[in-house]
C-alpha positions in Angstrom: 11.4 -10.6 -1.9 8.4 -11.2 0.3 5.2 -8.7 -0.6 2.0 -8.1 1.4 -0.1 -5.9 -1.0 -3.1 -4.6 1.6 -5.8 -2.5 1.9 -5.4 -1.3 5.4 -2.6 -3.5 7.8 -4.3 -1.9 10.8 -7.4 -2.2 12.2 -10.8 0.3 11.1 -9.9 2.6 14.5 -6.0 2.6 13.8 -5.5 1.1 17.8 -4.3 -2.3 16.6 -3.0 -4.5 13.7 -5.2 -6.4 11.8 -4.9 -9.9 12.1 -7.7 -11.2 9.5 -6.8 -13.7 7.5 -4.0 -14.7 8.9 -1.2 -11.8 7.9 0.5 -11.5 11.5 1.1 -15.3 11.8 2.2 -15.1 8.0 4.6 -11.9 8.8 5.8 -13.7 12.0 6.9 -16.7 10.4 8.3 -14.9 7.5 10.5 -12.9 10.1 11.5 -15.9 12.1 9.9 -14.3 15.4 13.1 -12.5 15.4 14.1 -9.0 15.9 14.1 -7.1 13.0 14.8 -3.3 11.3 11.7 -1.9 10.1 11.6 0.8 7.8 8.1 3.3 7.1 8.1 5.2 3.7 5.8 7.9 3.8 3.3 8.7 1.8 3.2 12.1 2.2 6.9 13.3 2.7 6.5 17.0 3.9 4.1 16.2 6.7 6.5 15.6 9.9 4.0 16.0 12.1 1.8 13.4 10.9 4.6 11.0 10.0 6.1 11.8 13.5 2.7 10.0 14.8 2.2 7.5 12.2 5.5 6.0 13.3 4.7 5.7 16.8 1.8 4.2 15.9 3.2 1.4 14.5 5.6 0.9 16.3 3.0 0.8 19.2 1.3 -1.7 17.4 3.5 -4.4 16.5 4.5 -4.5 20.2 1.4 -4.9 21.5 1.4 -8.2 18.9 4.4 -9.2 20.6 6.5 -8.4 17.2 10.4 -7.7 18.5 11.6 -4.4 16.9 15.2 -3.9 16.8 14.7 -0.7 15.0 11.8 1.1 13.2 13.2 4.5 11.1 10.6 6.6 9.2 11.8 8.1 5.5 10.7 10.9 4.7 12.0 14.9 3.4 13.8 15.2 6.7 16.4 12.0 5.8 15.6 11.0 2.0 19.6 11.8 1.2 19.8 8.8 3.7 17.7 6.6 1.3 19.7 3.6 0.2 20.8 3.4 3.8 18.0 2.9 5.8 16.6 0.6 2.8 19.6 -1.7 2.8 19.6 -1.7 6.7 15.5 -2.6 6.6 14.8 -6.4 7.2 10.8 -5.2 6.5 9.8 -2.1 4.6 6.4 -0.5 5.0 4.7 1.2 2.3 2.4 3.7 4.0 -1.0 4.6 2.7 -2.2 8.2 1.9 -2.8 10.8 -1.3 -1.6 7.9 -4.4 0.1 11.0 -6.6 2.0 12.3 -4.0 3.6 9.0 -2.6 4.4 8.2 -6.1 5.7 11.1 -6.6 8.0 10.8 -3.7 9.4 7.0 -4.7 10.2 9.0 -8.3 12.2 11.3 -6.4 14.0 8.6 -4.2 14.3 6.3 -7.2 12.8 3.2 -4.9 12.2 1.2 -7.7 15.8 1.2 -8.6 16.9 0.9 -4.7 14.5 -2.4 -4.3 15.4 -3.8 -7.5 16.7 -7.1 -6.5 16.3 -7.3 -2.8 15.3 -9.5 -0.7 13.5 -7.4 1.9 9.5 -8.4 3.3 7.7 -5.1 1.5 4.5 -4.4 2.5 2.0 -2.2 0.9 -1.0 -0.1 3.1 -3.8 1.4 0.5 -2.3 3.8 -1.5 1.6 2.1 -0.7 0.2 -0.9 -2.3 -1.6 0.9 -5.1 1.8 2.4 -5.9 3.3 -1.1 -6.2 1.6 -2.0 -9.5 2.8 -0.7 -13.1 1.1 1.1 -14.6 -0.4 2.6 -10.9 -4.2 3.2 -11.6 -4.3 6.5 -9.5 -7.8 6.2 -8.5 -9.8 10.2 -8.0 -10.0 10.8 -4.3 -10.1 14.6 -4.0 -12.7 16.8 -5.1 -11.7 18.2 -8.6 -9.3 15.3 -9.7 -12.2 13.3 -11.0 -13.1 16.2 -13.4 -9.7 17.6 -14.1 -8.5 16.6 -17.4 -4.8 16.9 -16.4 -5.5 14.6 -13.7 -3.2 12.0 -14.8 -4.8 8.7 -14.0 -2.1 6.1 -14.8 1.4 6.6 -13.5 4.8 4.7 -13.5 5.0 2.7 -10.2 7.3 0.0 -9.1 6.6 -3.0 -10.9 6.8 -5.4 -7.8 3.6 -6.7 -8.7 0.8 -6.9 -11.7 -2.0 -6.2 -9.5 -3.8 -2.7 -9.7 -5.8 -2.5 -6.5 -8.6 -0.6 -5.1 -8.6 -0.8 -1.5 -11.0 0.3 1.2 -14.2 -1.2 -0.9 -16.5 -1.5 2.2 -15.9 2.3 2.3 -15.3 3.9 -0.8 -18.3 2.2 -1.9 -20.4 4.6 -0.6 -17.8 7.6 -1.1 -18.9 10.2 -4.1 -15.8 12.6 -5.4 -16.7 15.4 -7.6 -20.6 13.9 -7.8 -20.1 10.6 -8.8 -19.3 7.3 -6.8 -15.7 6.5 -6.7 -16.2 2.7 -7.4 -19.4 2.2 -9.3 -18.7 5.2 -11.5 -15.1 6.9 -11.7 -13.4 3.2 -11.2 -15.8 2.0 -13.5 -15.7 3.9 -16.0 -11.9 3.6 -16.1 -11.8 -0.5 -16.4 -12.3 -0.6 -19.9 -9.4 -2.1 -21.2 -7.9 -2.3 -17.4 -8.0 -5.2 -14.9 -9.2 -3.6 -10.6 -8.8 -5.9 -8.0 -11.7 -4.6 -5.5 -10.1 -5.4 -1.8 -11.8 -4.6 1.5 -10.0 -4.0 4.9 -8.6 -7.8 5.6 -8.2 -8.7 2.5 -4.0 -8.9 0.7 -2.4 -10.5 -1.7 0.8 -12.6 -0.3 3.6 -13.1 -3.1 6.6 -15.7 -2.3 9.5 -16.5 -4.3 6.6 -15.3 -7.4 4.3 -17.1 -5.9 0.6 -15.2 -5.5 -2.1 -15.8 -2.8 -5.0 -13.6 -2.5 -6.2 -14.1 1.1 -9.5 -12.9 1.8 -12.2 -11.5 -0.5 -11.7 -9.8 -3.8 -14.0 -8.7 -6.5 -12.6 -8.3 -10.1 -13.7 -5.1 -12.0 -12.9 -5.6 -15.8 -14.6 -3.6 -18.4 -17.2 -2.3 -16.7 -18.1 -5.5 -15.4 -17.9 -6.7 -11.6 -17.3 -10.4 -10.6 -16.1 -12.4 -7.7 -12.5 -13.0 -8.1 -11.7 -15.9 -5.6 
């Protein structure tokens, strides 16, 4: 298995992929330049509509990058009895980013950790699809009232593809406050005691080949309580 953990695989204004550090000529040699099936997980299964546009998207954008598509399927409510399927027919599966809890609620339900277990498929993670990569998942507070909701469950069972618990979007959610309190500098924070965050920015992945890692770009380790540049 091939893994690009991201941030965000598209560019700030969504019109275009994002080529820092070097991910599409990594992603074209790791697809041979050839024609391949993609497959899009959704992060938010019930919402057609937006996965409807989300596919087009992407599918826009690759082309534009000159990637050849054979295929590109989204999973989703409407087809999840089709799961196994469309994952063994998938050449490159996309792990799409929205609400952490409800994506990884969604794998739980498809069993995708079970259905990936062994492959050798290119997976790649966007934001919350790569935060659900990791186990333990560190569910980070993004909604008003999760960050002061006891029951909020903070640490959930993801798929073990790799170590890394990441928190993406850091020239953002920097500056982002949920329930009064700064999602990095405080909630995150607060929550590394006794926990490893790697702090990633737009641009910035981890590559993983045959087990071996490559953070490329900037990253910022946040270890009990304690910022400091990774790499």
């Amino acid at each position: 298995m091939i893994i690009y953990l991201t941030s965000n695989l598209f560019t700030p204004d969504l019109t275009a992929l994002n080529p820092e550090n070097g991910l599409l000529d990594s992603l074209r040699a790791d697809t041979r330049n050839e024609a391949a099936n993609y497959l899009i997980i959704a992060a938010d299964p019930d919402n057609s509509e937006m996965n409807d546009q989300m596919l087009e998207l992407t599918r826009q954008s690759f082309l534009q990058k000159d990637f050849a598509i054979n295929e590109m399927a989204f999973l989703d409510r409407r087809n999840c009895q089709d799961a196994k399927a469309l994952i063994d027919n998938a050449n490159v599966i996309i792990l799409f980013g929205g609400h952490v809890p409800t994506q990884n609620k969604f794998f739980q339900e498809l069993k995708l950790k079970d259905l990936l277990a062994d492959s050798d498929k290119i997976v790649m993670g966007i934001s919350a699809g790569s935060m659900n990569m990791a186990d333990p998942v560190y569910a980070l507070p993004e909604e008003e009232g999760e960050a002061i909701n006891p029951k909020y469950q903070r640490f959930l069972t993801g798929l073990g593809l790799v170590e890394e618990q990441v928190i993406p979007h850091s020239q953002i959610l920097k500056d982002v406050e949920v329930d009064g309190m700064r999602m990095i500098d405080e909630i995150a924070r607060e929550d590394s005691y006794g926990n490893s965050f790697y702090v990633i920015p737009d641009g910035t992945y981890l590559y993983v080949c045959e087990g071996k890692k490559e953070w490329r770009g900037k990253v910022v380790l946040l270890a009990d309580g304690e910022f400091s540049d990774f790499n």
